[in-house]
Backbone as numpy.savetxt, mean C-alpha at the origin, in Angstrom:
# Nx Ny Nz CAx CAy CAz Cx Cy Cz
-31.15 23.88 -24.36 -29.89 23.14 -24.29 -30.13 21.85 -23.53
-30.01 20.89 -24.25 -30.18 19.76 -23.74 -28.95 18.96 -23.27
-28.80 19.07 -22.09 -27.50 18.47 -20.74 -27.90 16.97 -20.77
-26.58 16.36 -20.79 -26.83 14.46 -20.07 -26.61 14.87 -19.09
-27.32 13.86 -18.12 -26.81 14.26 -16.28 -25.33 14.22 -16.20
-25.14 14.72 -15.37 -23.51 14.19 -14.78 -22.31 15.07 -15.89
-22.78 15.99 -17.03 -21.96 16.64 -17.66 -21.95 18.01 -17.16
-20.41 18.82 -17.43 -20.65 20.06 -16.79 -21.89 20.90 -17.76
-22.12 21.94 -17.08 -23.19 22.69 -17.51 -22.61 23.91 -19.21
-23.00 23.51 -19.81 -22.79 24.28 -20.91 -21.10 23.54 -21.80
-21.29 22.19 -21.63 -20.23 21.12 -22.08 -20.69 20.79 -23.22
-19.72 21.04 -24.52 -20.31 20.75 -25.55 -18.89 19.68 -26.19
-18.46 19.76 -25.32 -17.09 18.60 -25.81 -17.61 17.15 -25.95
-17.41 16.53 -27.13 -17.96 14.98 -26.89 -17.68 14.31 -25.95
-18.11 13.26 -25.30 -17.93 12.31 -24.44 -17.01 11.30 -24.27
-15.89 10.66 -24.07 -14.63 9.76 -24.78 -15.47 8.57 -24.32
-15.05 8.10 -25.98 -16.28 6.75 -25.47 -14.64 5.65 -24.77
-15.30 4.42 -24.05 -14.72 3.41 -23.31 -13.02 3.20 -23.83
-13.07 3.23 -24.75 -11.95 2.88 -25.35 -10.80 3.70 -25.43
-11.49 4.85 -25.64 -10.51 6.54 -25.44 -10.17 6.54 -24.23
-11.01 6.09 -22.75 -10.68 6.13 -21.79 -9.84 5.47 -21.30
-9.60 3.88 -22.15 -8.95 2.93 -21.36 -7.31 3.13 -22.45
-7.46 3.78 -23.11 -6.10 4.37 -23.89 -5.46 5.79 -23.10
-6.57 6.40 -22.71 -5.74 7.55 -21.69 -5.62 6.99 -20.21
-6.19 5.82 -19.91 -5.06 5.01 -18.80 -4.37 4.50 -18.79
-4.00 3.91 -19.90 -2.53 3.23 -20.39 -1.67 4.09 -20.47
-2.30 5.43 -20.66 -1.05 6.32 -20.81 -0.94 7.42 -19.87
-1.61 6.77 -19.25 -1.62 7.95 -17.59 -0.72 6.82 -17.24
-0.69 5.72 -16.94 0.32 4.46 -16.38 1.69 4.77 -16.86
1.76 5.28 -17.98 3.19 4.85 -18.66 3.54 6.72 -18.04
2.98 7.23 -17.85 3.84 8.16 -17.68 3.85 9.00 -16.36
2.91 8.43 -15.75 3.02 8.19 -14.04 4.73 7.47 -13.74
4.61 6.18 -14.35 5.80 5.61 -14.18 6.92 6.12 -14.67
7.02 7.00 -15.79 8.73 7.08 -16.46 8.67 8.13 -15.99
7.86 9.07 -15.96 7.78 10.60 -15.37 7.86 11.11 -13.77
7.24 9.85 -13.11 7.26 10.20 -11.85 6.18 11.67 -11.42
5.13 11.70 -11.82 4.72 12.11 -12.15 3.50 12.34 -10.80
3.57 13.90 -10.20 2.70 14.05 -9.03 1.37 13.94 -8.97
-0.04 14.30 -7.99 -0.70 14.64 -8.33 -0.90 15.43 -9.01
-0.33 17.11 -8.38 -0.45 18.42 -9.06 -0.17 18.17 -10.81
0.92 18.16 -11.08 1.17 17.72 -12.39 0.26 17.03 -12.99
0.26 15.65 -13.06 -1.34 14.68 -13.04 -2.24 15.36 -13.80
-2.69 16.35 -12.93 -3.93 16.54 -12.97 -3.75 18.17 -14.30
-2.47 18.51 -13.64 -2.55 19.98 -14.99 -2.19 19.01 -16.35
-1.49 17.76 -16.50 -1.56 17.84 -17.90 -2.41 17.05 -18.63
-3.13 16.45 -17.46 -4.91 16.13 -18.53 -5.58 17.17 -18.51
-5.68 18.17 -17.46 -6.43 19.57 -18.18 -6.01 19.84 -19.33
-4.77 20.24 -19.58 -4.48 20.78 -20.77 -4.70 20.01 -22.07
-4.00 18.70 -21.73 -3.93 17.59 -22.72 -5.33 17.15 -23.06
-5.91 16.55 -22.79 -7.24 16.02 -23.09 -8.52 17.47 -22.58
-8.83 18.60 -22.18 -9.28 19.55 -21.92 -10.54 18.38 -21.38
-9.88 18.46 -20.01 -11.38 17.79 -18.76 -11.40 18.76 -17.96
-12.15 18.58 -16.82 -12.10 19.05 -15.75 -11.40 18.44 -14.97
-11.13 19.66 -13.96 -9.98 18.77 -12.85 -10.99 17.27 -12.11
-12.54 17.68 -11.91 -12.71 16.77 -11.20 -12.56 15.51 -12.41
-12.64 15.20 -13.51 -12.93 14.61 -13.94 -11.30 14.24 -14.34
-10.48 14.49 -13.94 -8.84 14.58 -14.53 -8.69 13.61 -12.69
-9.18 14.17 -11.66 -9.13 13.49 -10.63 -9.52 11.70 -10.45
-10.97 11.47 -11.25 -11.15 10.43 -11.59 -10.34 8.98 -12.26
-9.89 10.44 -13.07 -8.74 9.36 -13.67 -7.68 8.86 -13.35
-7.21 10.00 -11.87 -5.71 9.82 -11.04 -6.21 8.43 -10.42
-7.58 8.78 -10.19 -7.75 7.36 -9.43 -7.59 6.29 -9.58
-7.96 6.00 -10.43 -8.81 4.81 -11.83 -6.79 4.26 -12.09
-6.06 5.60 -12.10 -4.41 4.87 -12.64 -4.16 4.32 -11.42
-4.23 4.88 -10.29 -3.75 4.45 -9.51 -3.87 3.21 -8.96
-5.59 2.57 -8.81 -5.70 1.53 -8.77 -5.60 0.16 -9.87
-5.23 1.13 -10.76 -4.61 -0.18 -11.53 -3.23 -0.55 -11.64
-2.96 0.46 -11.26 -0.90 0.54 -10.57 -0.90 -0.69 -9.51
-1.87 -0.46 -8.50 -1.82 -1.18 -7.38 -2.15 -2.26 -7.51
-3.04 -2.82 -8.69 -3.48 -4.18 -8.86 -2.17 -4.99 -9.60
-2.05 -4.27 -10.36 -1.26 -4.38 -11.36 0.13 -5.42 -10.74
0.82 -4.30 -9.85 2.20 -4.87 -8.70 1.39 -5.47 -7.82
0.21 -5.48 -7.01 0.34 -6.83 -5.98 0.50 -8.11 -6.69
-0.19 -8.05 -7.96 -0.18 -9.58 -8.41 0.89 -10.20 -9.32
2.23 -9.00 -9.56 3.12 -9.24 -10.08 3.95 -9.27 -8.41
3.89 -9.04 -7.56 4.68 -9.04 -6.49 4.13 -10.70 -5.85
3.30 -10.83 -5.88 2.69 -12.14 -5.54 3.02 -13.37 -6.57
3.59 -13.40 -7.47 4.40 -13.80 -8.50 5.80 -13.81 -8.38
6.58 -12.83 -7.54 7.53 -12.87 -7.58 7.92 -13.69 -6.20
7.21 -13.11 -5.33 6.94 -14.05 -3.83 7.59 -15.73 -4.13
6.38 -15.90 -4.94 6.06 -17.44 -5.01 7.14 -17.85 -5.84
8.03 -17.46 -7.31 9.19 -17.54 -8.16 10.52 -17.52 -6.89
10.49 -16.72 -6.21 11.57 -16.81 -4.42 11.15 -18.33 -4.22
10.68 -18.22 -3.86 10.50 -19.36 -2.65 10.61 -20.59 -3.46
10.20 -20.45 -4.82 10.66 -22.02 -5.23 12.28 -22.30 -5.59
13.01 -21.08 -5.69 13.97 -21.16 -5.91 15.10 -21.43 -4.71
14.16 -20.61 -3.27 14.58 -20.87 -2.00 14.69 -23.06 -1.85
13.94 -23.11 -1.97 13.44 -24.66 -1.86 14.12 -24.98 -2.27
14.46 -24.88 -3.75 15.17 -25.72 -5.05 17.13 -25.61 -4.06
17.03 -24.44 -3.41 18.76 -24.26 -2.62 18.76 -25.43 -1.55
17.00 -25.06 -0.67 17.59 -25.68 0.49 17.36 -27.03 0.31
17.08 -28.02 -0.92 17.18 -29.10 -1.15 18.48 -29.82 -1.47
18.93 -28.62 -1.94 19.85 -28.56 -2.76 21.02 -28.88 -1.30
21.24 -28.01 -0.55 21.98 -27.92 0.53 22.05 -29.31 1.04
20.53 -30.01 1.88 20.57 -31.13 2.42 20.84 -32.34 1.96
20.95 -32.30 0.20 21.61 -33.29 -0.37 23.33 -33.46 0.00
23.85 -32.32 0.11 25.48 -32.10 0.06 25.77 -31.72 1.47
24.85 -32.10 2.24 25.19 -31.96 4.07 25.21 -30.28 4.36
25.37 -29.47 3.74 25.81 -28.36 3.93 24.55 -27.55 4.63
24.01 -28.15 6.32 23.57 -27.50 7.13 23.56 -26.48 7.62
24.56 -25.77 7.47 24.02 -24.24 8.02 24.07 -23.35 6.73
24.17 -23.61 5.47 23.66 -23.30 4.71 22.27 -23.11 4.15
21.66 -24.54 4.32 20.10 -24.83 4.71 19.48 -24.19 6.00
20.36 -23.92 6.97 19.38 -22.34 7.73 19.48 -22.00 7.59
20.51 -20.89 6.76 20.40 -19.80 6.49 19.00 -19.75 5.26
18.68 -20.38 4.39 18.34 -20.51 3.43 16.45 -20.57 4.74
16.80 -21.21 5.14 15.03 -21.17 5.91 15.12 -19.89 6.49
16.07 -19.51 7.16 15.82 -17.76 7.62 15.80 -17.12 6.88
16.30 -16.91 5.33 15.67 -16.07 4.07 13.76 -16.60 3.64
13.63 -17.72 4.08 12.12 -17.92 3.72 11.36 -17.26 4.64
11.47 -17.62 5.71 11.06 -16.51 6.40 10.81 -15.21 6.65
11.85 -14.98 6.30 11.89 -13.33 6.36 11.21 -12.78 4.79
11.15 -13.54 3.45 10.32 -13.70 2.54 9.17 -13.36 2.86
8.52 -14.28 3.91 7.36 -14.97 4.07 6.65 -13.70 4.94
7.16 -12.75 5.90 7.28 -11.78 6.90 7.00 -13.02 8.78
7.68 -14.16 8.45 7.37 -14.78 9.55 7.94 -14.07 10.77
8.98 -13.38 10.20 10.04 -13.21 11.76 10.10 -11.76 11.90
8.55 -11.13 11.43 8.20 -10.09 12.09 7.66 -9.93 13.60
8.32 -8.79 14.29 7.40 -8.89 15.49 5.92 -8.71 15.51
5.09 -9.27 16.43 4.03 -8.57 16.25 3.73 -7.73 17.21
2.80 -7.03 17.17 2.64 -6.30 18.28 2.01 -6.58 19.56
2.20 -6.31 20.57 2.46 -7.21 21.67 0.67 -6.06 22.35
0.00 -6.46 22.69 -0.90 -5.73 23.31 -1.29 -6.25 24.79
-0.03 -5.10 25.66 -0.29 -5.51 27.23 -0.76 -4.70 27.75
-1.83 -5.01 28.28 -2.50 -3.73 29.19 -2.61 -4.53 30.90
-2.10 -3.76 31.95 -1.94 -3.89 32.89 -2.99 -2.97 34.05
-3.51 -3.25 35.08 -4.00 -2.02 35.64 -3.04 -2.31 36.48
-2.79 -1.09 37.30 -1.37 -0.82 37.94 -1.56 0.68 39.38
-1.49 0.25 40.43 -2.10 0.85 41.23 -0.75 1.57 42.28
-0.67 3.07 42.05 0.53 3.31 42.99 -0.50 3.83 44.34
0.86 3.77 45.33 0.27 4.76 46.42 1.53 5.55 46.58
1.11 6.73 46.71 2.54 7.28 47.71 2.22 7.71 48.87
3.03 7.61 49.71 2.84 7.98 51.10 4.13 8.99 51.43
3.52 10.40 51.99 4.80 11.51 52.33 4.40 11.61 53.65
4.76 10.56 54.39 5.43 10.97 56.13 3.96 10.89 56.81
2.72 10.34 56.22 1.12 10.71 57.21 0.97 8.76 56.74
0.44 8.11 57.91 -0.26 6.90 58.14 -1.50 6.97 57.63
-1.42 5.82 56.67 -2.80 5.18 56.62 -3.87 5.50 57.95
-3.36 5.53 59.27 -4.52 5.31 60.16 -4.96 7.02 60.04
-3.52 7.80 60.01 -3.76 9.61 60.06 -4.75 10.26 59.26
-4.96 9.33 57.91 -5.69 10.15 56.61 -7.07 9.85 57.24
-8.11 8.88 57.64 -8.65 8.79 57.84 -9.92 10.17 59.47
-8.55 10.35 60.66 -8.85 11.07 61.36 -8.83 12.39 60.84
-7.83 13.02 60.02 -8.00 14.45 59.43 -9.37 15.01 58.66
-9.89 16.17 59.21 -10.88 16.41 58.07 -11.69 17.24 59.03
């Protein structure tokens, strides 16, 4: 019996060539999304559905996932930038027609867009030295012993 590396042992299921794969991520995507769809689940209905192994049904949770994630940062980074020109296009809009505190409000929505008027985190480290003293002198501790 002749094994390719990396296949399970006694696997006689063909191999999904590139294309099969990148069609069962399109459709791991679409139904991650309308399904809401868990790991656990995930992973039982490419066992069943496509007959993989879990590890190999795991691979693929992955593989969706990071294309989920690519997918929305760079549509979120799109939407960012579509804000803010529209922010602009107001607060231009404002300083033509005097309407100043309209135009801050409109810069405190960019901001808060932007995450400017987040706190950050403040990292204070102090050394900090108590004494207590119950009723015995500095000079007393020294003579006891």
């Amino acid at each position: 019996m002749d094994n390719k590396p990396g296949r399970p042992k006694g696997s006689r299921k063909k191999k999904m060539s590139k294309g099969e794969v990148e069609d069962l991520i399109n459709k791991s995507l679409d139904r991650v999304l309308t399904e809401h769809l868990s790991y656990t689940e995930y992973i039982n209905w490419i066992v069943t559905e496509y007959k993989v192994s879990s590890n190999q049904a795991n691979v693929y949770w992955l593989r969706t996932w990071s294309v989920l994630k690519e997918k929305y940062s760079l549509e979120r980074e799109q939407l960012v930038t579509k804000h803010l020109r529209k922010y602009w296009e107001i607060y231009d809009l404002s300083l033509q027609k005097d309407d100043l505190s309209n135009a801050r409000m409109v810069l405190g929505d960019i901001s808060k867009l932007l995450g400017m008027n987040e706190p950050e985190a403040l990292d204070i480290q102090q050394e900090l030295k108590i004494r207590f003293k119950f009723g015995i002198d500095d000079k007393d501790e020294g003579q006891e012993g």
